[in-house]
N, C-alpha and C positions, 0 to 999 in steps of 0.2 A: 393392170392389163389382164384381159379372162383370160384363162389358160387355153388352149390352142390342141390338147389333148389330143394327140398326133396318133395315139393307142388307144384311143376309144375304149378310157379305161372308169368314165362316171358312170355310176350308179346309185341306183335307190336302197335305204334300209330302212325298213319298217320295225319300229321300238315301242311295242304299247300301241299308242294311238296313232303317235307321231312319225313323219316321215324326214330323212332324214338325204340328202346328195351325199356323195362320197366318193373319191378315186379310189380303187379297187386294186391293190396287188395281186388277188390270183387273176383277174383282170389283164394286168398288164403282165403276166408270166405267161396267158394261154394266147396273146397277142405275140409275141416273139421275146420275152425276158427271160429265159432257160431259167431254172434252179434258183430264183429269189427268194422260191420259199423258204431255203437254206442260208439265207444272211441271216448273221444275229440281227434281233429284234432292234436295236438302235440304228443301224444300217435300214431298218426295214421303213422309219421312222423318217429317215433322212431322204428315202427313195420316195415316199408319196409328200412328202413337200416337195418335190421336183417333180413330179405327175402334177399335181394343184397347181404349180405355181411354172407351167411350160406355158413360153411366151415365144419361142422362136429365138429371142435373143439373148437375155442372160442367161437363162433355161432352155436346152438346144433337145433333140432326139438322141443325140452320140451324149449328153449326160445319162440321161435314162440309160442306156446302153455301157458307160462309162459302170455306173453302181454293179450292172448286172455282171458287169466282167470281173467285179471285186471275187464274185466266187472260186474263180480260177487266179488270179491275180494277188488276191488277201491283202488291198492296200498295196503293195510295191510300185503298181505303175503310178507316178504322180499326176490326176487329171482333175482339176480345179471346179469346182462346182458352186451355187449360189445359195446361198440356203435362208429361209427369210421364217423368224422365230415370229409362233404365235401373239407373243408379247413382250412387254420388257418390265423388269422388277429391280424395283432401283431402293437404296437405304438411305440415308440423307448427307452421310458424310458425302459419298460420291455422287447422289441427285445432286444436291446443291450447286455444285460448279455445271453440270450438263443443265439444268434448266435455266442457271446464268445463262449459262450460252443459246439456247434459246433466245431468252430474252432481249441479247444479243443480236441474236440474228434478227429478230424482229426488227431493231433498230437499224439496222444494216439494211434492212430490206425496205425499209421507208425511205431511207438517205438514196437509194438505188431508184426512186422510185416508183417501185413494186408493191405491189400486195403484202403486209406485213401477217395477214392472217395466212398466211399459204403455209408459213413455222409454225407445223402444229402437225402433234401426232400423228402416227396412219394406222400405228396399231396403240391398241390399249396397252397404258402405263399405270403402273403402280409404286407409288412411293412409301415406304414403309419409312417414320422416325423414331429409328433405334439405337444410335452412334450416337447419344447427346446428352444422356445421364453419364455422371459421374456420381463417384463412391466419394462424396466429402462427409457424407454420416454413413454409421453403421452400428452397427451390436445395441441399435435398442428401437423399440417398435416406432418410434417418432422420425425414424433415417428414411423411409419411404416418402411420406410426405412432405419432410425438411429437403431431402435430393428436386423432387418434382420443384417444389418453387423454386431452388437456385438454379435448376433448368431454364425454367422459363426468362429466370432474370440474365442469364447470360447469353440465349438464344433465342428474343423476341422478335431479333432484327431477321433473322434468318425465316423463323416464324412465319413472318408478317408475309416473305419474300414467296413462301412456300405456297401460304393462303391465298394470296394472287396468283399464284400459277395454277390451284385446284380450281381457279373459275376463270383465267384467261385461256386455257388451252385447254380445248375438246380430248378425249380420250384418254384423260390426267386424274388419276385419284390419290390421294394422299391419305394413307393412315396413319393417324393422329400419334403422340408421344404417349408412352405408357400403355400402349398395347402389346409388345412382344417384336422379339426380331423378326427382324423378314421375312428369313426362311423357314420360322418356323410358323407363322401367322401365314406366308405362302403354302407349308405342309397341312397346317391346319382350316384354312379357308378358300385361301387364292386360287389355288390350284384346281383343276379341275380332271385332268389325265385326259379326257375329250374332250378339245373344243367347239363350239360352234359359233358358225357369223352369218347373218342375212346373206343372200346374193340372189335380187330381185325378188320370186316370189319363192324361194328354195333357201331352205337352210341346208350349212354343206358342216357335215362334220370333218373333223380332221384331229392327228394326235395334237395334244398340249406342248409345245415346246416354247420355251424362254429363253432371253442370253438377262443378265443381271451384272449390274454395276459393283457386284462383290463376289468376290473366285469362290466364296461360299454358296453361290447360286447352286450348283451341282448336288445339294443335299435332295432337290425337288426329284433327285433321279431315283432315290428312294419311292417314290411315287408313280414310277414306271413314267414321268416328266422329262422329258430329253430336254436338256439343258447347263448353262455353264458360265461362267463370266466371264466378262471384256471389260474393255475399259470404258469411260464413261466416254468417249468421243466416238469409239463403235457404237455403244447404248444409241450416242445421237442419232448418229447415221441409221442405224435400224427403225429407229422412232419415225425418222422421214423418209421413209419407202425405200431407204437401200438397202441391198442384199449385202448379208456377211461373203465374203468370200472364203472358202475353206478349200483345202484338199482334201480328198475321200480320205478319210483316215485309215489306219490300220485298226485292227481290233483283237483286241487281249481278251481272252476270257477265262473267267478267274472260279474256279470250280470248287464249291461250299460243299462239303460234306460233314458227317455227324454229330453230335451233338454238344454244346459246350460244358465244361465240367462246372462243378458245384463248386462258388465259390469267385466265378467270373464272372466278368460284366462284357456289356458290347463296347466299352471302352476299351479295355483289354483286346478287344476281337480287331478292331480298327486300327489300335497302335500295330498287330501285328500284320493285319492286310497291310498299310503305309509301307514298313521297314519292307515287307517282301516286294514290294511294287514298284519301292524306293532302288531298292537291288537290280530289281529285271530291267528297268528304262521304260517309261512310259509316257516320258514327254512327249506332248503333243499326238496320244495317241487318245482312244476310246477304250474305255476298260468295262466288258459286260460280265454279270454276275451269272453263273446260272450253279446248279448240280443241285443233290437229294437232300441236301440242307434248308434250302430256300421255303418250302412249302410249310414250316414248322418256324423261320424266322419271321417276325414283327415287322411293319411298315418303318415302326420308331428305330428299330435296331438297322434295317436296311437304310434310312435316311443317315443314320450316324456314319455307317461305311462308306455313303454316297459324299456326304460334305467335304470328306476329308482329300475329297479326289484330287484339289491343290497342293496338298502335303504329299501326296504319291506321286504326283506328278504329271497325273492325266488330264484331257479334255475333261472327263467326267466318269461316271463310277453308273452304270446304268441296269437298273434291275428292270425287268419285264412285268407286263399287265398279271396277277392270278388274284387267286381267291381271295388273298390275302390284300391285295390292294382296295378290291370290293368292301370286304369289312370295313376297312379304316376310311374310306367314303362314307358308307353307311353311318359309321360310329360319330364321325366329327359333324356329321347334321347337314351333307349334301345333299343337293336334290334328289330325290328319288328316280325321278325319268333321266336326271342325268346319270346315276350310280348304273342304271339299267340302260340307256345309252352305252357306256363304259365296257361294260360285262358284252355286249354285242357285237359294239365296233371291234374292239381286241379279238373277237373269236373269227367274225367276217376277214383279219386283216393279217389271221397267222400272228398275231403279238401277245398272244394267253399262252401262259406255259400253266403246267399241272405234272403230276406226277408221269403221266405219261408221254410227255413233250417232248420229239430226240432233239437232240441235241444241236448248235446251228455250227457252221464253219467256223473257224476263228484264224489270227493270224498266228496266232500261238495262244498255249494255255498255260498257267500255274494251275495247282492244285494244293486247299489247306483242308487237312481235317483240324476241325474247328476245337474236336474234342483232346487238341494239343491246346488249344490256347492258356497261359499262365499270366498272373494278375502284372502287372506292368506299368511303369511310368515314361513317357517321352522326356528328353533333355537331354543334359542344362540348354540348350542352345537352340535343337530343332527338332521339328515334332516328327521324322521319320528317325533320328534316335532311339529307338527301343530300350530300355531298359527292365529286365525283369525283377519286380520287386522284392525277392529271395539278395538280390545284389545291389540294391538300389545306393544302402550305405558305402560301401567296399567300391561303387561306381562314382560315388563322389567323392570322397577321398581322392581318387585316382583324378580327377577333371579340376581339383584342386592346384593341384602342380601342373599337369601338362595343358587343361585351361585354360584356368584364373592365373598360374604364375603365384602359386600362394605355397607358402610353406604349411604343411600338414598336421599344423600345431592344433592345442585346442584352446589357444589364450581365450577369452570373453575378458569384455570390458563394460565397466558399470553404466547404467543410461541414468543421465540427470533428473534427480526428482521422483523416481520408480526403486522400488525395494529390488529388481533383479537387473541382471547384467545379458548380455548376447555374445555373439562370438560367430564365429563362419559356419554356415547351413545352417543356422538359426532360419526356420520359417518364418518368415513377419506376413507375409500376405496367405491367406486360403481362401481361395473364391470358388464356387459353385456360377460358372458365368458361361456365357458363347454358346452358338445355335449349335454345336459339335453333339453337347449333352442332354441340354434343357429341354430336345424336343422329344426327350425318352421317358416316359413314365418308371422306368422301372430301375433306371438308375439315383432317381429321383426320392424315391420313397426309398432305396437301398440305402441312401443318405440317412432320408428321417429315422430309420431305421437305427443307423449306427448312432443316432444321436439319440435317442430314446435308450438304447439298451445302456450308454455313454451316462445317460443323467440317473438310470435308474442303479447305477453302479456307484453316482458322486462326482464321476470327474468332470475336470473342468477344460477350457482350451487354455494353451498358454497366453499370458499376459504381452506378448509384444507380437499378438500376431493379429492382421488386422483379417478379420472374417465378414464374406457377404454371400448374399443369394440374388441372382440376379437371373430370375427365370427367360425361358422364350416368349410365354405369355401369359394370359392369367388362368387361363385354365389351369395351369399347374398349383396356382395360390389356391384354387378350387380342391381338388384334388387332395393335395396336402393338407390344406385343411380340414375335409371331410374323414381323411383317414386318421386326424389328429397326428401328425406328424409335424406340421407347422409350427406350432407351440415346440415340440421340443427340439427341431431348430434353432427357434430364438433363445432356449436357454441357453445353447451353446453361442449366441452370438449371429446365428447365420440367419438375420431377420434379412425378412424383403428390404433392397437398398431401390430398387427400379426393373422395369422391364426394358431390356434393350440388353447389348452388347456392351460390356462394363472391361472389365480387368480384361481381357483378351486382346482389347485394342488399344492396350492402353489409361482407360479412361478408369484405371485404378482408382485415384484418386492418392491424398497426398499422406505418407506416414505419419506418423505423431512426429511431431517436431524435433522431437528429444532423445528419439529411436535414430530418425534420417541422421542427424547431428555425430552419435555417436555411431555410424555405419560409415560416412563419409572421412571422419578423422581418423579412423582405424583401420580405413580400407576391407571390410570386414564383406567377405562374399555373402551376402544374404540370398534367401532363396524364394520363390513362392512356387506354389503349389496347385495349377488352376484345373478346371474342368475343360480347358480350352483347346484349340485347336496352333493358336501361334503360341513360338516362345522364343522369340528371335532375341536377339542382345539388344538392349533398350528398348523392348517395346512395351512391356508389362508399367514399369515403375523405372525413375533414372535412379531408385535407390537399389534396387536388385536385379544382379549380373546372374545370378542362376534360377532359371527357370523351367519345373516342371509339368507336363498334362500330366492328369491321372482321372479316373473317376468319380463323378463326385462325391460317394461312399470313402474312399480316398484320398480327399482333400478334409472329409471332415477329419480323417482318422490321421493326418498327418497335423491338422489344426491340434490334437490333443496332444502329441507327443512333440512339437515343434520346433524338431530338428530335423533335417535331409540326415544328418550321422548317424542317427537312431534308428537300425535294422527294424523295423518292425513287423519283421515276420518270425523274430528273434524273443526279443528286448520289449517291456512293458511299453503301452505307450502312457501309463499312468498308476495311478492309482488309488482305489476305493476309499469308501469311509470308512472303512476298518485299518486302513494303510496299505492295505496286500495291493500286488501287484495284480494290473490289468495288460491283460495280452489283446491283439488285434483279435484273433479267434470269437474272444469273450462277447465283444461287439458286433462281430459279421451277421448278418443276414441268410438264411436260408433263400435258396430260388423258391423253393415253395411258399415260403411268409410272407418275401416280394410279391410271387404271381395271386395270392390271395388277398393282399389287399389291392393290389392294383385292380381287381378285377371287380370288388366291391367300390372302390372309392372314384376311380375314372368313370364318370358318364355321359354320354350323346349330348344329354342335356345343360350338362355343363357348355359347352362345345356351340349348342344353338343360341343359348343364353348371352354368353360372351360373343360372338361375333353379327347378331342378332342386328346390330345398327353401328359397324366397324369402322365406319368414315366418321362417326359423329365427334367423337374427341369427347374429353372433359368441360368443365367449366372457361378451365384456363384456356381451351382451345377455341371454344367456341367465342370465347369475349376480343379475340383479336379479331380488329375492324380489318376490313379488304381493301387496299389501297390500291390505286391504279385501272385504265383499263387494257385495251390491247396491247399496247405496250407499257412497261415497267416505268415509274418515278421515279428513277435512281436518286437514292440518297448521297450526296458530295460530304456529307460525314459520317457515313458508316466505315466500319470498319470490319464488317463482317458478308457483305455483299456490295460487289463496283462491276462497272462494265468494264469489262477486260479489253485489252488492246485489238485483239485480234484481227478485226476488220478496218481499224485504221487505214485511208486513204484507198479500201479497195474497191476495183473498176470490174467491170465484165470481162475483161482481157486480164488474166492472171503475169504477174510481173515475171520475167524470164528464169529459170535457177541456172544460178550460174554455178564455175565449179570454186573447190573451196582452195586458196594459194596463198601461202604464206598465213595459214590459222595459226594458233595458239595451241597448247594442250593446257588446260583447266585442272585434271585431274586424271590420277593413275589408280584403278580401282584393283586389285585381286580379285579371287573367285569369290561367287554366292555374295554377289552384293543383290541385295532385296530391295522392293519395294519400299521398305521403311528406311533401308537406309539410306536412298536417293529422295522422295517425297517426305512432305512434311508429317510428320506423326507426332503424339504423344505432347507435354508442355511447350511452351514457347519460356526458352530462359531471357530474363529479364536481359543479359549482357549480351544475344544473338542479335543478328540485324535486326531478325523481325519483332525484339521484342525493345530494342531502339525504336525502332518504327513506329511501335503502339504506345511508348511513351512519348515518343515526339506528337501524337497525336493526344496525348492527353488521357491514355487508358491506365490506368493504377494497374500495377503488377497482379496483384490478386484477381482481375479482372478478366486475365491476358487469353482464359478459356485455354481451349486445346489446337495445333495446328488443326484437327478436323472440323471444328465447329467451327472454323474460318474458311474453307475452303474454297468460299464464293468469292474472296474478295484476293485478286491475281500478285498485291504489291507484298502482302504478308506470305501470301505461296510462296512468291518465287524468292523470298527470301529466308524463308527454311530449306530452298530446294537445297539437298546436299549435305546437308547442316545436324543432321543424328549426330548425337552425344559418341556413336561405339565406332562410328565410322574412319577407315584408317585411309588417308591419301598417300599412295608412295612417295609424290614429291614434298611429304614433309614427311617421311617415315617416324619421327619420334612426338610426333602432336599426335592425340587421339581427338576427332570431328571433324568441323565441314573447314578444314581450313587446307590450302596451298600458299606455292608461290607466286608470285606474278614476277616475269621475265619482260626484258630481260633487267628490271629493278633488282629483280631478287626480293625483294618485299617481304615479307609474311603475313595474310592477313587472312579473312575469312574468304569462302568460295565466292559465296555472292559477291564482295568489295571488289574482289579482284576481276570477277565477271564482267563489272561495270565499269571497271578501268579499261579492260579491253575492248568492250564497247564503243567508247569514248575514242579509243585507237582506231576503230574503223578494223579492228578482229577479230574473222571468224572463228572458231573456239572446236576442240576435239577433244573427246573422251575417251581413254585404255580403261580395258577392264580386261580379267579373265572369265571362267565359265561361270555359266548360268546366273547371266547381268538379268537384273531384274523377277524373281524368282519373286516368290511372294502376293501379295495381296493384287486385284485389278486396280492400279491406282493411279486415276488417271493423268493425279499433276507430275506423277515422275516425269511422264513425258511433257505435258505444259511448262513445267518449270524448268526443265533442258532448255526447253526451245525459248523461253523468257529470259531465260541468261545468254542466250548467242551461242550455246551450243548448236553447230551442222550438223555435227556427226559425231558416232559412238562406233569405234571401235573395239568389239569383243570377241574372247573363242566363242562363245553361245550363247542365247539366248530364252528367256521364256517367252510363250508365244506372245500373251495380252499384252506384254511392254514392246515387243519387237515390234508389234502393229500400232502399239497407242504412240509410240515413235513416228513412224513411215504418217502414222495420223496426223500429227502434230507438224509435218512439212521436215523431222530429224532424218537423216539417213540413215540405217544402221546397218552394219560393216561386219564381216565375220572373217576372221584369221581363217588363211584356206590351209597352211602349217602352224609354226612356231608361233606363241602367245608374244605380248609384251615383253617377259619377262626373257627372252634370247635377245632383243634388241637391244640392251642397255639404256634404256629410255631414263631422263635425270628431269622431264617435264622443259629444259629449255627448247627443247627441239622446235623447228617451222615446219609445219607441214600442209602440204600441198595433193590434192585429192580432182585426178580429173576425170572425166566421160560424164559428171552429171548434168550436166548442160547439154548432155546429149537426151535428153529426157523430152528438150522442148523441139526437138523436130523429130524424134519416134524412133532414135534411135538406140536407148537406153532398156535392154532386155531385161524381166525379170530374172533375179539372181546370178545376173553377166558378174565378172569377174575386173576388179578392177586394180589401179595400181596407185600405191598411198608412197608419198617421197617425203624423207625425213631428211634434214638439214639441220647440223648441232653447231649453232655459230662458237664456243669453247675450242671446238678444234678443227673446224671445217668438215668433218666427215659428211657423206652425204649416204644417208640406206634409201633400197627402192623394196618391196615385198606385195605381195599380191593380195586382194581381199576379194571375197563375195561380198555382190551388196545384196541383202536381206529384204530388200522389194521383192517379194515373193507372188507378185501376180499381178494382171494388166492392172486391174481396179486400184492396188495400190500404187502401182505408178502414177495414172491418173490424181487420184490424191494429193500424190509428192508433188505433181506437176502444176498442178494447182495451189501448191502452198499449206496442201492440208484437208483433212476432208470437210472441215467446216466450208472454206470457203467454198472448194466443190459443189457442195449441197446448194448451197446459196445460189451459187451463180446458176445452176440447174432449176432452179424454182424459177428464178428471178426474171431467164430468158422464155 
């Protein structure tokens, strides 16, 4: 629908030759918007996608008017607006199920007898394959190309599935395996910080903004990119012309001053932005960078502080258009009328800051001088954890006993077959991995660095410690190699394993046999050490419960001393060929040695070279045949892509929701249950449903892949839903994973078994949790796999926002304690519970965020409790949604009529 621009706020900009449409903020300030010149720059960002995209009806005159009052208001008034992202950036763990579904809907739309071509993008999509290497080689130059083929051998189905969707749906591009993470192949090619798109004989520029299928989307805000991740069922709904719905947010601005000291990294700088961001509350807010810092920081160091914006807790982490962005256009081989575009728009639109730029409103500010920051590790457990590395040993120690539950001994126990023994904080994993680091040049070579001064001293890494490098993309293999740095990587072990996102998600790969063996018999807390941005319990390895970030200078330097006990800012972490002792010091890098060869060895052309033909893929890419046309061929024996249940039996008239009486409780969660520990992550164990499942179907154990390179396929989903290894259910307080009761049997089995028992009873199903349910990665089967088990509803104190919506998405209700948590109820999981007003959804009377009333019945003693909740449908659109069963069907039935 054309925008209706009520403020007669388009205009022309002339760039070079070319001319260019554009809605104009001083425009629409000398029209009636007082003082916008004074919104931060992401606010400013959010206001001309609502000038562009004013239609009358999801886009009103009182939104325009709503942003403008943000300057006197700062975010407090709650007033709900549309906002519709330039594009969408998807990675393949999370693609994979959102183009099922798709593919899905397509089929749904043929059964409807509809137009099946109508499912299909409105904005451009891009799919990066980064989430599908695994580290099953390593420490020798053959692991790169030995990992690539058992890639392809474990995900050709997926593959095949992917290469049908690059050529059945318009607006769809797929970058191939072995190119580089998302966001970092987004920081380095995708991205553009000005977009533009035909509109008749006018091209209309407008800022670059994304939502992305991974909470690490938010790094492209290093790029002055407004953007941030959802879950893959928002991803859909965007994909098919509907608007995100958001409330204005409030906005923190976070004030960078002086200079970093000699000796730190922008990892260092990020773990401490996190923990202070982590401190103030910033969920669900906007966090913008600005102060006298900025004009001297790197694009690459600004991406690193922007990525992390999930670990601090924000929408996103948003640095402004300057010079500096210019450059790194420039540098990575963008169009020149676009770079020059870029530099224009931002000055036309008040989004260039310079040295002279005051300052914009905010709803509040922190302030770091940078030239406090001190070298630092995140952990054991989570990455706003700070740890400063002056105390990093003396800090495990202590996480030992109040942790792990470990006595503070130093036994080690011999490994089978190897001349050395381990013992607790033994490092066994150091990985150099995740788009957090690998998109930084200079922490990169601060590595090579360490490992050069490392080999020209003798030392060695320890022997039980499994080491990789697993870049963003390959301009890094570039680089490092030019600066000869590369080679003395691999002496240490840290050859290329793959380009993609390795150890961070998991996709570790598996210890030495003989290592795992004796860690598990000994209960021994092993540790690893990554460059990454997660470090949640179970997600690294099921072999190691402690897990640290650090820099990947860092991780080499902790690879050579390979223990967490080992002080190393103390205590040798080796030593020479002569036998003397080597201190950390001996190995560090100057900032000067970094910023000189980084500046000889990174070049443009690197940059043009590599992304030069970025959709073409490999050999291996290019030989898979395209099956299918408009719609999908589903395979009835795959086991890695099925068409999901979702639209079974659905009609143009959405089935009634009734309310939920006499449910079940499924599970009793505590706080900071994540992502990973609800959705499937990391291996599938042979004795889990879902890995019954894949042997009932005939898949050899060693075959079983990871739950993410299944994603597509709903019966192995929703049978890890729940199901982490570290996960604790109250109502079996002494099992650790996906197990409960089932009532009123009393049973004990796994979550899923019993899910399907209740099923089978014709029982709705309810979930206790405490704060911040859902925290963690955009993931979008947490919520698919709730709602596949007969989960209604999820009762929680709080929320993160992408799971609260990919819920409400999924047709779940979710519920928020308006006092006291589960834990003043005496909840034992027998409890019936009964949940009514949602059935008032289907005659209009069901208000966002009404207040509703949940009754508990403990057939043990008769008691009955009644207590109040919000329900977390936080705006009409999501009601709609809900009312509809979901926003898939939504969509559907919207196309369809």
């Amino acid at each position: 629908m054309p925008s209706v621009d009520s403020l007669s706020t388009r205009r022309d900009l002339t760039v070079g030759r070319k001319k260019y449409a554009y809605y104009s903020l001083p425009a629409a300030q000398e029209a009636g918007l007082g003082g916008i010149d004074r919104l931060p720059r992401s606010m400013k960002v959010l206001l001309e996608n609502l000038l562009r995209n004013e239609d009358g009806v999801s886009v009103t005159e009182a939104d325009l008017k709503a942003v403008a009052a943000w300057i006197e208001n700062k975010g407090s008034v709650e007033h709900e607006i549309a906002f519709r992202p330039a594009r969408v950036l998807m990675q393949d763990f999370t693609g994979v199920p959102a183009v099922v579904d798709l593919a899905a809907m397509r089929d749904a739309m043929a059964k409807l007898g509809a137009d099946a071509a109508k499912i299909n993008p409105l904005v451009p999509v891009d799919l990066v394959i980064d989430h599908s290497v695994m580290v099953d080689n390593f420490g020798t130059t053959a692991a790169f190309g030995q990992n690539v083929e058992r890639e392809y051998e474990r995900n050709i189905e997926r593959y095949k599935f992917l290469r049908w969707g690059s050529s059945a749906f318009n607006n769809f591009r797929v970058v191939p395996p072995g190119t580089g993470i998302c966001h970092q192949v987004n920081l380095e090619n995708l991205a553009q910080t000005v977009w533009t798109a035909p509109e008749g004989k006018a091209t209309v520029a407008y800022p670059d903004t994304v939502v992305g299928t991974d909470s690490h989307t938010t790094m492209i805000n290093g790029l002055a990119v407004l953007g941030w991740g959802v879950g893959g069922i928002e991803a859909e709904a965007a994909m098919l012309g509907q608007p995100i719905p958001m409330l204005i947010p409030e906005v923190i601005g976070f004030k960078l001053s002086g200079t970093m000291p000699e000796g730190t990294t922008a990892t260092d700088l990020v773990l401490t932005v996190t923990q202070m961001l982590r401190k103030k509350g910033v969920v669900g807010k906007f966090v913008e960078f600005f102060g006298p810092a900025l004009p001297n920081m790197t694009i690459e160091d600004q991406a690193t502080i922007a990525n992390m914006a999930p670990e601090y807790g924000a929408t996103c982490g948003f640095f402004p258009v300057s010079a500096a962005t210019i450059g790194y256009l420039t540098a990575t081989g963008r169009d020149k009328a676009r770079v020059a575009l870029v530099e224009a728009y931002a000055k036309a639109q008040g989004l260039w800051i310079d040295e002279t730029s005051e300052d914009p409103v905010f709803s509040d500010v922190l302030e770091l001088d940078i030239s406090t920051v001190v070298p630092s590790l995140a952990g054991p457990k989570r990455p706003q954890d700070k740890v400063e590395l002056t105390v990093a040993a003396p800090s495990f120690e202590t996480a030992l006993g109040e942790v792990f539950n470990r006595a503070t001994d130093a036994a080690r126990f011999p490994v089978a077959g190897q001349s050395f023994d381990i013992g607790d904080g033994d490092v066994v994993i150091a990985a150099i991995t995740s788009c957090t680091n690998t998109s930084n040049p200079s922490v990169l070579i601060a590595a090579g660095l360490v490992a050069q001064k490392a080999n020209k001293l003798g030392l060695k890494t320890k022997p039980w410690v499994k080491t990789s490098l697993a870049p963003g993309s390959q301009v890094v293999t570039d680089y490092l190699t030019a600066a000869g740095l590369q080679k003395e990587l691999d002496a240490l072990g840290f050859n290329l394993v793959g380009y993609g996102c390795t150890t961070c998600i998991g996709n570790s790969g598996p210890l030495d046999p003989a290592i795992s063996q004796t860690i598990n018999d000994n209960a021994i807390v092993a540790t690893s050490v990554l460059s990454g941005n997660r470090n949640f319990e179970g997600r690294v390895n099921p072999d190691v419960q402690a897990n640290y970030l650090a820099s990947p200078p860092l991780v080499v330097a902790y690879a050579l001393a390979g223990s967490m006990r080992i002080d190393i800012t103390t205590q040798p972490i080796g030593q020479d060929k002569k036998g003397n002792d080597v201190f950390l010091k001996d190995v560090w890098p100057t900032t000067a040695e970094i910023a000189a060869i980084q500046k000889k060895a990174v070049t443009s052309a690197m940059f043009a070279k590599r992304y030069a033909d970025v959709f073409k893929g490999d050999a291996h890419w290019q030989g898979i045949a395209v099956e299918g046309g408009q719609t999908y061929e589903w395979d009835a024996a795959s086991t890695y892509v099925a068409n999901p249940p979702y639209f079974e039996g659905l009609s143009m008239e959405p089935t009634p929701v009734t309310d939920i009486v006499e449910g079940r409780v499924l599970a009793i969660f505590g706080d900071s249950i994540t992502t990973d520990h609800i959705s499937p992550a990391g291996s599938i164990k042979k004795t889990s449903p879902a890995g019954q499942y894949l042997t009932n179907r005939g898949v050899e154990s060693e075959e079983f892949n990871s739950y993410g390179a299944r994603r597509g396929h709903h019966e192995v989903m929703m049978r890890g839903t729940f199901a982490n290894i570290r996960i604790r259910n109250r109502i079996t307080p002494d099992i650790e994973g996906g197990v409960t009761k089932h009532f009123p049997s009393q049973d004990t089995m796994s979550i899923y078994d019993a899910a399907m028992r209740y099923q089978s009873e014709g029982r709705p199903l309810v979930v206790f949790a405490g704060k911040e349910y859902g925290t963690g990665s955009s993931r979008d089967w947490a919520a698919k796999g709730t709602r596949l088990l007969g989960v209604r509803a999820v009762i929680a104190e709080s929320y993160e926002r992408i799971h609260r919506s990919n819920l409400v998405g999924m047709g779940v209700v979710p519920l928020q304690f308006k006092a006291d948590g589960w834990s003043k109820l005496g909840l034992t999981g027998e409890e019936i519970v009964t949940i009514r007003g949602l059935s008032d959804v289907n005659v209009g009377r069901l208000r966002p965020r009404q207040d509703l009333w949940v009754e508990l019945f403990r057939p043990s003693d008769g008691k009955m409790a009644r207590f109040p909740v919000r329900c977390r449908i936080d705006n009409q659109t999501e009601l709609d949604y809900f009312k509809a069963g979901g926003v898939m069907p939504y969509v559907l039935r919207n196309l369809a009529g």
